[in-house]
C-alpha positions in Angstrom: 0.0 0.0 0.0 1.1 3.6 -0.9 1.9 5.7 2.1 2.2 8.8 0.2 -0.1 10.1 -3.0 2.4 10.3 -5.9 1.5 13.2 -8.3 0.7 11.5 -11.5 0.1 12.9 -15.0 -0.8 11.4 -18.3 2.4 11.6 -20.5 1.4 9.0 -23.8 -0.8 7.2 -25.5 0.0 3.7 -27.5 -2.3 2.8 -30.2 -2.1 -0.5 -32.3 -2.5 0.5 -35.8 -2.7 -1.2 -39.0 0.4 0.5 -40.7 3.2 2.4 -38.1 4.5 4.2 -41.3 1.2 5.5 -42.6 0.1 6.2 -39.5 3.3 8.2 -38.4 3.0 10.3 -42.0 -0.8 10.6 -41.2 0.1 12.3 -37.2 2.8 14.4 -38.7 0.9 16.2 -41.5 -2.4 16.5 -39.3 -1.1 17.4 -35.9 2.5 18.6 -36.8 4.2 15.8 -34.4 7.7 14.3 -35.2 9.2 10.9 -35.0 11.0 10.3 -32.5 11.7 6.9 -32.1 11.5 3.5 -34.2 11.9 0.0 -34.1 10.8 -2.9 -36.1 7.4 -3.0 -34.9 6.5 0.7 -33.9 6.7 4.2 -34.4 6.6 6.7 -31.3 5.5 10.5 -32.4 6.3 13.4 -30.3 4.9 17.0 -30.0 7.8 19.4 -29.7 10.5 18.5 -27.8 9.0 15.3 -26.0 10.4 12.0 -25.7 7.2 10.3 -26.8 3.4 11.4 -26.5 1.6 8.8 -29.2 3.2 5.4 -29.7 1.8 3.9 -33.2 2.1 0.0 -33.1 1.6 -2.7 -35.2 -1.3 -4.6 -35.1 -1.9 -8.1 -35.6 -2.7 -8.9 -38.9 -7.1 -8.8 -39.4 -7.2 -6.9 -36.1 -10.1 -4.1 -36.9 -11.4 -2.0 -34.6 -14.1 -2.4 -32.2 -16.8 -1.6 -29.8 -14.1 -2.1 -27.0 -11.0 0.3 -26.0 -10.0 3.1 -26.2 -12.8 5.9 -27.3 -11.2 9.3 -28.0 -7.7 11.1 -26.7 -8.1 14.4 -26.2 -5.6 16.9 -27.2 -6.0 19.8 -24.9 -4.8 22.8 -27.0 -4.2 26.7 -26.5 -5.7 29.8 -28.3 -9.4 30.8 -28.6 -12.4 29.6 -30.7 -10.9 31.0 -33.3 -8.3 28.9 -32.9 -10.2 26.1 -32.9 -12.1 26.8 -36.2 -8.9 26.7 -38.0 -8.1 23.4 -36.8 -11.2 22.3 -37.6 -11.0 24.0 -40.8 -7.5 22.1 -41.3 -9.0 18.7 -40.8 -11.7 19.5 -43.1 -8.8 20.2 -45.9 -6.8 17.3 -45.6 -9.9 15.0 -45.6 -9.9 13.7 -42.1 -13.0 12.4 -40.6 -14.5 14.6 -38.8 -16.8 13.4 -36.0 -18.9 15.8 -33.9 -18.5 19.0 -32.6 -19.5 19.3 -29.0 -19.9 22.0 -25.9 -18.7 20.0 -22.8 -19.8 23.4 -20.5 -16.2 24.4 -19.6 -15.2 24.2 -23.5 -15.4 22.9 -26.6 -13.6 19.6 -28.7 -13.8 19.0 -32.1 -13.6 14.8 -32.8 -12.2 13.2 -35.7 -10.8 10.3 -36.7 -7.1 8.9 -37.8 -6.8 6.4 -40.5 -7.6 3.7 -38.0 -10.8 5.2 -36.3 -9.0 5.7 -33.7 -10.6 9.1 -32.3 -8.7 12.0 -31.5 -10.0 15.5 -29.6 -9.2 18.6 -30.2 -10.1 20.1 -27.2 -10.2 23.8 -26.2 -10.9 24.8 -22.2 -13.0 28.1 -21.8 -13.7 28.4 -18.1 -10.1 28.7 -17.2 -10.7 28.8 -13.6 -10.0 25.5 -11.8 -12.7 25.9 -9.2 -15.5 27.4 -11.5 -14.4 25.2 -14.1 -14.7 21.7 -11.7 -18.0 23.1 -10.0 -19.4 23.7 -13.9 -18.2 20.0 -14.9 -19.6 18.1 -12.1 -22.8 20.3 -11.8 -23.7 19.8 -14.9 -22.9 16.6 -14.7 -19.5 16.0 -17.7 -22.4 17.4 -20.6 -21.5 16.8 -24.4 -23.7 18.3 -26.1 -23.2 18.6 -29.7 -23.5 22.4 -31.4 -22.0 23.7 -35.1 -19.7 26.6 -35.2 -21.9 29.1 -35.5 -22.9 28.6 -31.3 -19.5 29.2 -30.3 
């Protein structure tokens, strides 16, 4: 048993995929990240100067994906909602699937998909107040409700 609480923070996410080298070309043209590391059997990406923040591994051959797993990462990202239209208005360019657009109370995440279905969030926080912003969440109990552009 723990005698202390260790401060713990989400640093990556590993996702089996059906091609490391598509994929890795796919999350460095959408979301601008680098390779940083490779081996036979995997690809790990990187935003800026991280070691690793998306591992990209090979699949077993026929895998396909399915009702179970993993159901979105979310990409917490800085700016406005401006800023978020023109990520948005990026995906929409280079073809990617776009899922929903949603108001979670405390901000806003645009879904979409990479090559494998797994879905990815681009997620923008408005109440920037820890306190309000927890209150908000819980009290209206972790909404997503789904809005166009045009409501933010």
């Amino acid at each position: 048993m723990l005698t202390m609480k260790p401060k713990v923070v989400c640093t990556h996410l590993s996702l089996f995929v059906s091609d490391p080298d598509a994929s890795a070309r796919w999350y460095a043209d959408v979301l601008g990240m680098r390779e940083s590391a490779r081996s036979e059997n995997w690809i790990m990406m990187s935003f800026e100067d991280r070691l690793h923040d998306i591992g990209l591994i090979q699949a077993d051959k026929g895998a396909h994906h399915g009702g179970l797993g993993l159901q979105h990462y979310g990409l917490e990202i800085e700016g406005d909602s401006e800023t978020l239209r023109e990520l948005h208005r990026m995906l929409v360019e280079k073809g990617v699937d776009i899922v929903r657009i949603t108001d979670h109370e405390i901000g806003n995440g645009v879904y979409f998909n990479d090559p494998d279905g797994n879905r990815l969030e681009f997620f923008l926080q408005t109440e920037l107040d820890p306190k309000n912003a927890q209150e908000r969440f819980t009290e209206m109990g972790a909404p997503s409700r789904d809005i166009d552009f045009q409501e933010l």
